[in-house]
Backbone as JSON, one array per atom type, in Angstrom:
{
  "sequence": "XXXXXXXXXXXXXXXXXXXXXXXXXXXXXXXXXXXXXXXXXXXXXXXXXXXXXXXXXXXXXXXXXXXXXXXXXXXXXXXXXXXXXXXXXXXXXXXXXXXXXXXXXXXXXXXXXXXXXXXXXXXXXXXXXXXXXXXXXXXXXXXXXXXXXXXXXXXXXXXXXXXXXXXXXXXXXXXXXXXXXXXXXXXXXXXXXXXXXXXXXXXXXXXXXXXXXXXXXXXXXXXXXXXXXXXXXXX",
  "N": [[0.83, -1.21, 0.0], [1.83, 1.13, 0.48], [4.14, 1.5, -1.19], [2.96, 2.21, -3.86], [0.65, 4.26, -2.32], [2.87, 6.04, -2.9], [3.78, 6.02, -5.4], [1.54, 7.02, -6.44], [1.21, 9.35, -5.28], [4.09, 10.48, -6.9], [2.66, 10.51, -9.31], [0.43, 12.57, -8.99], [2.4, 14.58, -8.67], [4.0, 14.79, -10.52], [2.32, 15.39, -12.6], [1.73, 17.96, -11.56], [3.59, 19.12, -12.07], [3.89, 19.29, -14.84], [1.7, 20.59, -15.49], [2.25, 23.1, -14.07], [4.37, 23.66, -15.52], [3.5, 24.76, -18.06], [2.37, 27.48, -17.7], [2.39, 29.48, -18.71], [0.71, 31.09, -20.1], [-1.46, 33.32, -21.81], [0.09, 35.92, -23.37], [0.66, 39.07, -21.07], [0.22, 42.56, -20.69], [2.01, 43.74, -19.28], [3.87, 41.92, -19.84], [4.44, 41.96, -22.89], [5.49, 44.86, -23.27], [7.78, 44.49, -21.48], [9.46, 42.76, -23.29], [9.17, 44.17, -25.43], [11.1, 46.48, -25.13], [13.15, 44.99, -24.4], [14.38, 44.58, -26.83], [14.69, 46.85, -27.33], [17.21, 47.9, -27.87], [18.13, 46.95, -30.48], [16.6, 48.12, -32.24], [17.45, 50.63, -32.2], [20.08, 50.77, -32.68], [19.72, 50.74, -35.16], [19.48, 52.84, -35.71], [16.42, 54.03, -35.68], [13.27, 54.67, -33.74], [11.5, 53.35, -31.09], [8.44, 53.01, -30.88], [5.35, 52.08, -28.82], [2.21, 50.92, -28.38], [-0.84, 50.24, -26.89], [-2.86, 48.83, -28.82], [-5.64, 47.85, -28.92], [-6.61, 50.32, -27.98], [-5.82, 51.84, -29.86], [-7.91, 51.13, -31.57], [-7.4, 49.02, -33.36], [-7.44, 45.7, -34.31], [-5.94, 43.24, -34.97], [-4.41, 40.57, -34.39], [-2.48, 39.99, -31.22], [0.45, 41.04, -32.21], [1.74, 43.98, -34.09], [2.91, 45.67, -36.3], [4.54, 49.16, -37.87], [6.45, 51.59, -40.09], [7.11, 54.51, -39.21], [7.71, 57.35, -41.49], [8.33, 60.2, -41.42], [9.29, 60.43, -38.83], [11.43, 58.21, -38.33], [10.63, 56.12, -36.83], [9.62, 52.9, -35.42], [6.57, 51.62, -34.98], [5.06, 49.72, -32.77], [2.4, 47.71, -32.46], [0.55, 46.44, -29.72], [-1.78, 43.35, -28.88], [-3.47, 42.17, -26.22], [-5.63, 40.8, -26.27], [-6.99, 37.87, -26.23], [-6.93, 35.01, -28.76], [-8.09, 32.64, -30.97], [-6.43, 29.82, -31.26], [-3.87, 30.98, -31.17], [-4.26, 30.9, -28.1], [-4.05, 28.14, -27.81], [-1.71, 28.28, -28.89], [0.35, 29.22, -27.02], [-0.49, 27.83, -24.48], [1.18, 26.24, -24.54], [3.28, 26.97, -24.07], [6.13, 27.9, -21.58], [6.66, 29.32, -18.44], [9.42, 30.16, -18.4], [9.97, 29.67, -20.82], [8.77, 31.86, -22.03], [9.55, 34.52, -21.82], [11.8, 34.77, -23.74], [10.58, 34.09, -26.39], [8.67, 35.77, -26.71], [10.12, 38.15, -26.71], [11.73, 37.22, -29.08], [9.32, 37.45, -30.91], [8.64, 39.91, -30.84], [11.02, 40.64, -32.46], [10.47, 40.46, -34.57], [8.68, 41.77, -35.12], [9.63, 44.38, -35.42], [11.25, 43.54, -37.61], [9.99, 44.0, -39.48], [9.71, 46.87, -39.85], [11.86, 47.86, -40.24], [12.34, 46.56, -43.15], [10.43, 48.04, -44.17], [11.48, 50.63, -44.03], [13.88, 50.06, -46.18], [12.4, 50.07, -48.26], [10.76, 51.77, -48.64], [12.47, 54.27, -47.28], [15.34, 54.14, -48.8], [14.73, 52.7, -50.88], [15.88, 49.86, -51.78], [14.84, 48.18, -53.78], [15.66, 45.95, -54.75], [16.83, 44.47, -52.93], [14.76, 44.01, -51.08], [12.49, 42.92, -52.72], [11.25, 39.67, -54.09], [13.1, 38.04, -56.83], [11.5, 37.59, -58.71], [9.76, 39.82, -59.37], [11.23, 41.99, -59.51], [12.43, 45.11, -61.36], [14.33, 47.21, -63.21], [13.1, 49.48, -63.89], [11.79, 49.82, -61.47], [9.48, 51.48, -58.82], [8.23, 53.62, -56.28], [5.52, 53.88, -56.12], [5.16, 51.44, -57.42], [6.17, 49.5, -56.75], [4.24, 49.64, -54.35], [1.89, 48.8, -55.12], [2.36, 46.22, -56.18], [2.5, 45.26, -53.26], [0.14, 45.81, -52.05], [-1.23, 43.79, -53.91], [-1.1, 41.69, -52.33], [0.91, 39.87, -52.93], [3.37, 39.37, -52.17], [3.31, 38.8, -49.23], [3.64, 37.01, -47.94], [6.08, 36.6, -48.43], [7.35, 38.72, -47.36], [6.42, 38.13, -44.5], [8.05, 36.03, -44.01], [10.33, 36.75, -44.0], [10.73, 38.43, -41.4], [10.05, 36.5, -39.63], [12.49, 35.01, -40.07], [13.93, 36.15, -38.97], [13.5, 36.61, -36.06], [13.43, 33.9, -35.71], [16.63, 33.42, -35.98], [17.68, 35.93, -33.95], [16.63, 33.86, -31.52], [18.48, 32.27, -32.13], [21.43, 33.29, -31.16], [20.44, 34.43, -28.84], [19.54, 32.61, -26.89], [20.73, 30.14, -27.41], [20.63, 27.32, -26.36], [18.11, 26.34, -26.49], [16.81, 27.2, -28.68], [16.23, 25.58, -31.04], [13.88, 24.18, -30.79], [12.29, 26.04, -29.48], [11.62, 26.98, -32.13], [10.93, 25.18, -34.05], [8.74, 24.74, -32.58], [7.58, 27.51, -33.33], [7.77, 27.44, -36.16], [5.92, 24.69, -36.69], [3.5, 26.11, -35.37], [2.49, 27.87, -37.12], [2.74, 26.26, -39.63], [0.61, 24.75, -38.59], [-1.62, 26.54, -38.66], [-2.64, 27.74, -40.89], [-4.55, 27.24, -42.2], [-6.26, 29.79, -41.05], [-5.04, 32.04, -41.17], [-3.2, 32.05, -43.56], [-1.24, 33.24, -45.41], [0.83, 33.8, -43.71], [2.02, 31.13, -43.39], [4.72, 29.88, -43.08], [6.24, 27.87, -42.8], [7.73, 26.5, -44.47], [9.94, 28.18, -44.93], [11.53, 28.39, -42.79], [11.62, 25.19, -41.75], [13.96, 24.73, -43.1], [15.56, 26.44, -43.01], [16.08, 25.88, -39.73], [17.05, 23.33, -39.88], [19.87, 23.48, -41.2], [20.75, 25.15, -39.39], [22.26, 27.59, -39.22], [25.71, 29.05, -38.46], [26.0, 32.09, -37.11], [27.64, 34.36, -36.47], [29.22, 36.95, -34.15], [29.36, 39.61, -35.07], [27.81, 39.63, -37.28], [25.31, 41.82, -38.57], [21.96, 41.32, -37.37], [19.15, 41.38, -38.94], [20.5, 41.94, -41.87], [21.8, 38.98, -42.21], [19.23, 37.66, -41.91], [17.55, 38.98, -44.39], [19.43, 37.46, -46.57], [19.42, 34.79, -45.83], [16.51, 34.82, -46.52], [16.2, 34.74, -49.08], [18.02, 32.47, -49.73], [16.8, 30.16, -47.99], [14.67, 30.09, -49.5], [11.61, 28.29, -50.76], [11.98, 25.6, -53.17]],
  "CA": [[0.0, 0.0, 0.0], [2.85, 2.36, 1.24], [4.5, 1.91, -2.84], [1.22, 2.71, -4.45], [0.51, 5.63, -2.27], [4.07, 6.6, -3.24], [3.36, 5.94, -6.42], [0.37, 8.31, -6.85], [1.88, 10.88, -5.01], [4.5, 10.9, -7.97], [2.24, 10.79, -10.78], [0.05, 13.93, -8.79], [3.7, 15.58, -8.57], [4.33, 14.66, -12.0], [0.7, 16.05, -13.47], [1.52, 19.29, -11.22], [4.68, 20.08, -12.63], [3.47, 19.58, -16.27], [0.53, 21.7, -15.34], [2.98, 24.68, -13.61], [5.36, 23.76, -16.58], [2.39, 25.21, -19.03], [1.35, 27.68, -17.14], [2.8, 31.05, -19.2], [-0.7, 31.86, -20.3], [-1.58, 34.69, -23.2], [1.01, 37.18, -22.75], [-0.55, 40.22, -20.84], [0.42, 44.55, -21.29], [3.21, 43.93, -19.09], [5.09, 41.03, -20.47], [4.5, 42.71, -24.2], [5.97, 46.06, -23.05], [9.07, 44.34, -21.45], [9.79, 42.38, -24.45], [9.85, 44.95, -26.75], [11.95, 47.06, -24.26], [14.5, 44.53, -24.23], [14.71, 44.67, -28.02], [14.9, 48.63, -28.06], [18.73, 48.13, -28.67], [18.18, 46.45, -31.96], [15.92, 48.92, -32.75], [18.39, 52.02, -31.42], [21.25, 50.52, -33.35], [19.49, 50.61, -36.43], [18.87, 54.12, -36.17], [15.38, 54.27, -35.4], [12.85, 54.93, -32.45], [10.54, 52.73, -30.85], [6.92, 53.31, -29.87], [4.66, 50.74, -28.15], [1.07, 51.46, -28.56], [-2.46, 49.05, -27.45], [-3.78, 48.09, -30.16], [-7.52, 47.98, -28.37], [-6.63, 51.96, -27.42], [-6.05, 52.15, -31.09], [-8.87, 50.93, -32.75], [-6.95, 48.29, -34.43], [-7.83, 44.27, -34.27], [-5.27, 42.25, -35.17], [-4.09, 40.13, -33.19], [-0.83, 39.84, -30.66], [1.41, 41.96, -32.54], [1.65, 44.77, -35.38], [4.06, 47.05, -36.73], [4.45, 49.93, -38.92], [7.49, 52.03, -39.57], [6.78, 56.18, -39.15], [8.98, 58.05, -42.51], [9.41, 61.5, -41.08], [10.35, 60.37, -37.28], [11.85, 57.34, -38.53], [10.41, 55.52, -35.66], [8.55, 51.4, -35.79], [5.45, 51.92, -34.12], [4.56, 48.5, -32.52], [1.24, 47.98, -31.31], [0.09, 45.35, -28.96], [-2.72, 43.31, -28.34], [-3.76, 41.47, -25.22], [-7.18, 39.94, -26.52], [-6.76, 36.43, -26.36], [-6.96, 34.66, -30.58], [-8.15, 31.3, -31.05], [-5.42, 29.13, -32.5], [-2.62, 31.69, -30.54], [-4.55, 30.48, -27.24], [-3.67, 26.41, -27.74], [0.01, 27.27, -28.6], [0.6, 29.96, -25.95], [-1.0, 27.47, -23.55], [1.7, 25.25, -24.31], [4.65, 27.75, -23.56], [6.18, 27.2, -20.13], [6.86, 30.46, -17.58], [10.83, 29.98, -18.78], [9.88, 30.46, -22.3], [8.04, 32.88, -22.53], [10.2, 35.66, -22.09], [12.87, 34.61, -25.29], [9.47, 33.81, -27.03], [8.23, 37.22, -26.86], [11.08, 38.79, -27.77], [11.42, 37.12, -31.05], [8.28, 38.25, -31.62], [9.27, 41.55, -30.78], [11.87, 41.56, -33.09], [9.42, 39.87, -35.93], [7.78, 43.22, -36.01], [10.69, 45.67, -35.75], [11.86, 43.34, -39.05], [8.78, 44.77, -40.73], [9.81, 48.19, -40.06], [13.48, 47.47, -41.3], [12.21, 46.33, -44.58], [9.78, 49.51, -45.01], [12.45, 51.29, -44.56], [14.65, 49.68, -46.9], [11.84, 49.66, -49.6], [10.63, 53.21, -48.66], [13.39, 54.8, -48.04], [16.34, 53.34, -49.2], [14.52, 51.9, -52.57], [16.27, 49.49, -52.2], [13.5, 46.94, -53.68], [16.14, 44.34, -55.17], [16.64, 43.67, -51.13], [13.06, 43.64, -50.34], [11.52, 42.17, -53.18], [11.63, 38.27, -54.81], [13.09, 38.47, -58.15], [10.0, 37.83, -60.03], [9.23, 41.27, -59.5], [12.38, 43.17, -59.74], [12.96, 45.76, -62.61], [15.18, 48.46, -63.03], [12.55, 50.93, -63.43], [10.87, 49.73, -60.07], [9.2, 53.24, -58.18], [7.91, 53.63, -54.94], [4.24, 53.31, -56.86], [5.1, 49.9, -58.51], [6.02, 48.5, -55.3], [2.73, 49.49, -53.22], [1.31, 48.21, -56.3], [2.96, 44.64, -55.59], [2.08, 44.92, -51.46], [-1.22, 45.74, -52.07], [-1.89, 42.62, -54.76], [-0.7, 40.32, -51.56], [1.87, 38.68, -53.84], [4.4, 39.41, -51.29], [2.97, 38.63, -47.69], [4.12, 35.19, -47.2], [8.03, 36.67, -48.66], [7.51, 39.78, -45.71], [6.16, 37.31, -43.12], [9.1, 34.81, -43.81], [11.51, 37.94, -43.37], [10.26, 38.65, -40.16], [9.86, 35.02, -39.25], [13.99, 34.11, -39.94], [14.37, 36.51, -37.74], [12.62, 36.08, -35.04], [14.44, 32.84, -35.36], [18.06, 34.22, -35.74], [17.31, 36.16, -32.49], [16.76, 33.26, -30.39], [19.93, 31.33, -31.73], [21.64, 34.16, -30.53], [19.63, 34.85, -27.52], [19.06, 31.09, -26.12], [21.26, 28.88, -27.98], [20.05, 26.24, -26.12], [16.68, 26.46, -26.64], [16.16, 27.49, -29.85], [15.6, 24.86, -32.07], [12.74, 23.74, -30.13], [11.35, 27.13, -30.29], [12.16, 27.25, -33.37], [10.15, 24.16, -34.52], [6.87, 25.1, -32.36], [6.88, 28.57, -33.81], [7.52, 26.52, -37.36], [4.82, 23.93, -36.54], [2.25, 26.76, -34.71], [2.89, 28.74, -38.62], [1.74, 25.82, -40.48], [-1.67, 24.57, -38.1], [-2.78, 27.9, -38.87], [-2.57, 28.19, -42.2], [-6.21, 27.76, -42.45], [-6.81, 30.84, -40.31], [-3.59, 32.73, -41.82], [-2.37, 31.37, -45.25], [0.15, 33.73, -45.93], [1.65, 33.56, -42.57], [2.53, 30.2, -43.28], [6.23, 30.68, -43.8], [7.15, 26.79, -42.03], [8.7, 25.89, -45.42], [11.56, 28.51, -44.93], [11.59, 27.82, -41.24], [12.27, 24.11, -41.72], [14.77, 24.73, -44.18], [16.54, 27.29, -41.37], [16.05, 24.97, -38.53], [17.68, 22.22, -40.51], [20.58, 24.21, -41.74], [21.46, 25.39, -38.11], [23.23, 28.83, -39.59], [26.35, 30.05, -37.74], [25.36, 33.82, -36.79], [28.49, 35.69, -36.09], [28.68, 38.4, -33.39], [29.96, 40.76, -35.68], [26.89, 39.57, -38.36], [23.84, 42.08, -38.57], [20.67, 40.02, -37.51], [18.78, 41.69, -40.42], [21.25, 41.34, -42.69], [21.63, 37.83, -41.96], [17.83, 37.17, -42.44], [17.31, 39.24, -45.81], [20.43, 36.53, -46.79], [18.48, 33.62, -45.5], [14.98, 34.81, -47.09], [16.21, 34.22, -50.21], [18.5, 30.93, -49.79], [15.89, 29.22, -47.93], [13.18, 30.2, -50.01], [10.83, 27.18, -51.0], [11.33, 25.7, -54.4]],
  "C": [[0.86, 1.25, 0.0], [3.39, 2.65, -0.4], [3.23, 2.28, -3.47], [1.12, 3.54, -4.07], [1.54, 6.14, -3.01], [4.18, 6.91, -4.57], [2.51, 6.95, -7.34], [0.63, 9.18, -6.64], [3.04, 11.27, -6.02], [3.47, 11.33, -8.83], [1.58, 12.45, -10.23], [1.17, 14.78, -8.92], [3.78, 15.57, -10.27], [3.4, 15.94, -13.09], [0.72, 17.63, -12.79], [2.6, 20.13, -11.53], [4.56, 20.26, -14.07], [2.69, 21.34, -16.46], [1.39, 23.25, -15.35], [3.96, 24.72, -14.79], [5.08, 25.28, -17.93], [2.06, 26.25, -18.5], [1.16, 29.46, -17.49], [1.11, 31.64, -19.45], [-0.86, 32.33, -21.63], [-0.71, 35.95, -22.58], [-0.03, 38.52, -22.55], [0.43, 41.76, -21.48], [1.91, 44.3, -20.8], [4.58, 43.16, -19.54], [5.24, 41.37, -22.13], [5.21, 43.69, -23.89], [7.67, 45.8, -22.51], [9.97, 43.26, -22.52], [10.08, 43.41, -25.35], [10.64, 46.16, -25.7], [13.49, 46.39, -24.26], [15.39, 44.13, -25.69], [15.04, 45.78, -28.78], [16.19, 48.68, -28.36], [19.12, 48.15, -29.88], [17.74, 47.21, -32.73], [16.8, 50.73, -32.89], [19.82, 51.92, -32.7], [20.93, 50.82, -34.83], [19.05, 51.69, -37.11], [17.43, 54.46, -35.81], [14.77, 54.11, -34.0], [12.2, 53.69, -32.42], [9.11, 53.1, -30.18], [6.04, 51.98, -29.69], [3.41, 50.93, -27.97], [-0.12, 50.36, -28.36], [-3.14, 49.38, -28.12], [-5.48, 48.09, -29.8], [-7.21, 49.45, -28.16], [-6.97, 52.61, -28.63], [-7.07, 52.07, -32.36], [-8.66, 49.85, -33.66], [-7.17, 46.69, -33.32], [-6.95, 43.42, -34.64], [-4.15, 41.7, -34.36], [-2.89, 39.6, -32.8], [0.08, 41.02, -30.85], [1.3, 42.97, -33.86], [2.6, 45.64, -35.44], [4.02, 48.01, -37.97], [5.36, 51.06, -38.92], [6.7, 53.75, -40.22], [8.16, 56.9, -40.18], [9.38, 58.76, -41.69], [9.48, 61.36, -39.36], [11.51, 59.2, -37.48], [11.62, 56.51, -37.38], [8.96, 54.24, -36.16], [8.03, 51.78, -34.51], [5.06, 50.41, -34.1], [2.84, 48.37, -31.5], [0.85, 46.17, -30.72], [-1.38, 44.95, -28.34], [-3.04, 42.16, -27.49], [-5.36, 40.33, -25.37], [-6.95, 38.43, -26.53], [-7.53, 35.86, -27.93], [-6.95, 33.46, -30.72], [-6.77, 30.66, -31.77], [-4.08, 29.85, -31.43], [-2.91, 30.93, -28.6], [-3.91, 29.34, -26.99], [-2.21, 26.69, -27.67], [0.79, 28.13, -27.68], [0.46, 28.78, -24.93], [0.42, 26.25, -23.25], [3.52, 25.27, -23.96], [4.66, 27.64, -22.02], [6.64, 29.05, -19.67], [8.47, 30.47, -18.51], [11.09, 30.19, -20.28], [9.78, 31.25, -23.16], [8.68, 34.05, -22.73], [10.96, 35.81, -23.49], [11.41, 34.33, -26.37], [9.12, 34.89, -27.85], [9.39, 37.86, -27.55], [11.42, 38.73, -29.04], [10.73, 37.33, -31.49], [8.27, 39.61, -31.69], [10.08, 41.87, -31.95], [11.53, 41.31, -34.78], [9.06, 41.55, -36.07], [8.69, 44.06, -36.32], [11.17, 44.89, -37.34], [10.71, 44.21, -40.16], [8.98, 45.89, -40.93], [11.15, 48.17, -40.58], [13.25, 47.19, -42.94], [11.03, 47.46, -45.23], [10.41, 50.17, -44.7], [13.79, 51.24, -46.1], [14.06, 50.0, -48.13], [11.35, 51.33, -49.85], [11.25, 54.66, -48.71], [14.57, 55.05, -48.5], [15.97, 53.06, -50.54], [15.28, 51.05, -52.83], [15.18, 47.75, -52.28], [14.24, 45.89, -54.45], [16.89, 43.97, -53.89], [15.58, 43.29, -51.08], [12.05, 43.32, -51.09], [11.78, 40.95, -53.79], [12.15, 38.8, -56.53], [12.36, 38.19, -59.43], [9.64, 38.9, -60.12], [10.1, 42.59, -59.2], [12.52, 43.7, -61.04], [13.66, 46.81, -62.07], [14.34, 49.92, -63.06], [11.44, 51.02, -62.45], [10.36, 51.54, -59.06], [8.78, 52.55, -57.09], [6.15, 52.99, -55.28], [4.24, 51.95, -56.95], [5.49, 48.83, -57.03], [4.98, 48.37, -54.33], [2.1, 48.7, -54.06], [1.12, 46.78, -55.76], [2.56, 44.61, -53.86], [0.91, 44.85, -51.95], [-1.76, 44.53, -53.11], [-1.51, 41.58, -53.32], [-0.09, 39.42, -52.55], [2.82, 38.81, -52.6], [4.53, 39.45, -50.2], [3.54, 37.75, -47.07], [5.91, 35.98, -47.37], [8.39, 37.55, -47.66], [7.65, 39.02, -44.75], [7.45, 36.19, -43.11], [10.43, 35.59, -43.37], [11.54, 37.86, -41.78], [10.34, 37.58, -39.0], [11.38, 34.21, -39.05], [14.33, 35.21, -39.08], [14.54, 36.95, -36.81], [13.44, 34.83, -34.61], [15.82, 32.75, -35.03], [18.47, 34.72, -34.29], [17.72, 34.93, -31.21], [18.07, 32.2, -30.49], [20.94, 31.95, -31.25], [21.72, 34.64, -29.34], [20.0, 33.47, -27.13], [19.68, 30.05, -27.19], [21.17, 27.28, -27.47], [19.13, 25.81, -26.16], [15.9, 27.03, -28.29], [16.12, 26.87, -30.85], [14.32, 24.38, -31.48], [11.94, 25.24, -30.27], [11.01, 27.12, -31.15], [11.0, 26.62, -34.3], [9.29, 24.35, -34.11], [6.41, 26.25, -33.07], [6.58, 28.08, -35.75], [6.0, 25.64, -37.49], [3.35, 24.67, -36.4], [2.02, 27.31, -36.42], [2.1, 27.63, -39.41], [0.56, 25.05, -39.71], [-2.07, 25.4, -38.14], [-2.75, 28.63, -39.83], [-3.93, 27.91, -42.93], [-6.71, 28.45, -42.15], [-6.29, 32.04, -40.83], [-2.76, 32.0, -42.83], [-1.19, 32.08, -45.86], [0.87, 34.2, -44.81], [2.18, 32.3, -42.48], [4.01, 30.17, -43.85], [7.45, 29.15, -43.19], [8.14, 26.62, -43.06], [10.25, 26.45, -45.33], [11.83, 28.31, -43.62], [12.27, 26.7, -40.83], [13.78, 23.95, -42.43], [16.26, 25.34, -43.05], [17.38, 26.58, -40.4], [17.57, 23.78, -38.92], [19.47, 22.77, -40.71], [21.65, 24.63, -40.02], [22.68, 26.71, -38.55], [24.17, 28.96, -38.59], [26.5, 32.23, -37.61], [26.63, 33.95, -35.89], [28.36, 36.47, -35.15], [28.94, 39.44, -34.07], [28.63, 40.75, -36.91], [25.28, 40.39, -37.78], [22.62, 41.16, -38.43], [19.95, 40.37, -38.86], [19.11, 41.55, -41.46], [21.18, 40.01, -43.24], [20.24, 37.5, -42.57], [17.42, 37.9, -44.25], [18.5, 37.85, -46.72], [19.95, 35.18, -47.06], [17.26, 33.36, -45.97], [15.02, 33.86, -48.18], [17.5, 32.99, -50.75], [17.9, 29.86, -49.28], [14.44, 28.94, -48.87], [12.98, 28.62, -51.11], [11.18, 26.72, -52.45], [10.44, 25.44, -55.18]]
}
């Protein structure tokens, strides 16, 4: 009887450390705000500001994260949203307290990539960086490129930007931990490619993962990922 209790009292220990394992949640105002705080360097270095803005204050719905880079301050305006998003719920739920922080951050630095590459395309012009070369010409304008955003030909090739590195980041950040990230944020990317289809970006992800890049300290993360867009890209 005495092994048996003993017994059960593991497995309850067992089933309560899973439980507390799991137990990060939906990231709230304050764990969004010190995430992208701890990414304002990347953002500082690169020349530009950061602003941090809710997303419910704003009027705007989309959900977790958003970015958008400001021309005449030169400042990525990130906005954040706390609403809890079917599909983000299940794979949040399955992040542990210990994760969550390097988690966030790569998502943090997912959006600042978005403002790095509207800069580059806005004002830089430089659109044989920031666009696939199916749709590079020499007499590319600022026009002919909204043109191309606005057809959504080029959402999935942004979101995969953003997405290597995000990944880059955490090999960087948590070299011990980041292929496993790496692969849930891969995996979470394609089960929700029925909800988000051109967020599905696993193909260059796996390709990444696999690959295991050496990232330099002296190598631009951005850099690096515009590099990676287009050597992992799908064939």
């Amino acid at each position: 009887m005495a092994m048996k209790s003993l017994a059960a009292f593991g497995a309850i220990m067992a089933a309560f450390w899973v439980v507390g394992a799991q137990a990060a949640g939906y990231p709230t105002e304050s764990r969004f705000r010190q995430a992208l705080a701890d990414v304002e360097s990347l953002v500082r270095a690169e020349g530009m500001r950061l602003e941090v803005l809710n997303a419910q204050e704003e009027g705007l719905t989309r959900p977790l994260l958003a970015a958008g880079f400001n021309i005449g301050s030169s400042t990525c305006i990130v906005f954040f949203n706390t609403r809890p998003e079917d599909g983000l719920t299940q794979f949040f739920a399955s992040i542990s307290e210990r994760e969550l922080p390097p988690l966030l951050r790569a998502m943090a630095v997912h959006e600042v990539t978005h403002c790095v590459e509207q800069r580059e395309a806005y004002v830089r012009r430089r659109f044989d960086k920031v666009l696939p070369d199916t749709y590079q010409r020499d007499d590319m304008t600022i026009e002919g490129y909204v043109s191309v955003v606005k057809s959504g030909a080029v959402e999935t090739w942004g979101e995969a930007l953003a997405d290597i590195s995000s990944l880059l980041y955490l090999k960087k950040a948590v070299p011990g931990q980041w292929q496993d990230l790496a692969r849930r944020i891969s995996t979470m990317r394609h089960e929700l490619a029925g909800k988000w289809p051109a967020h599905d970006t696993s193909a260059w992800l796996d390709r990444l993962i696999d690959a295991n890049p050496d990232i330099g300290e002296g190598v631009n993360l951005f850099d690096a990922a515009f590099h990676y867009r287009r050597k992992f890209r799908p064939k």
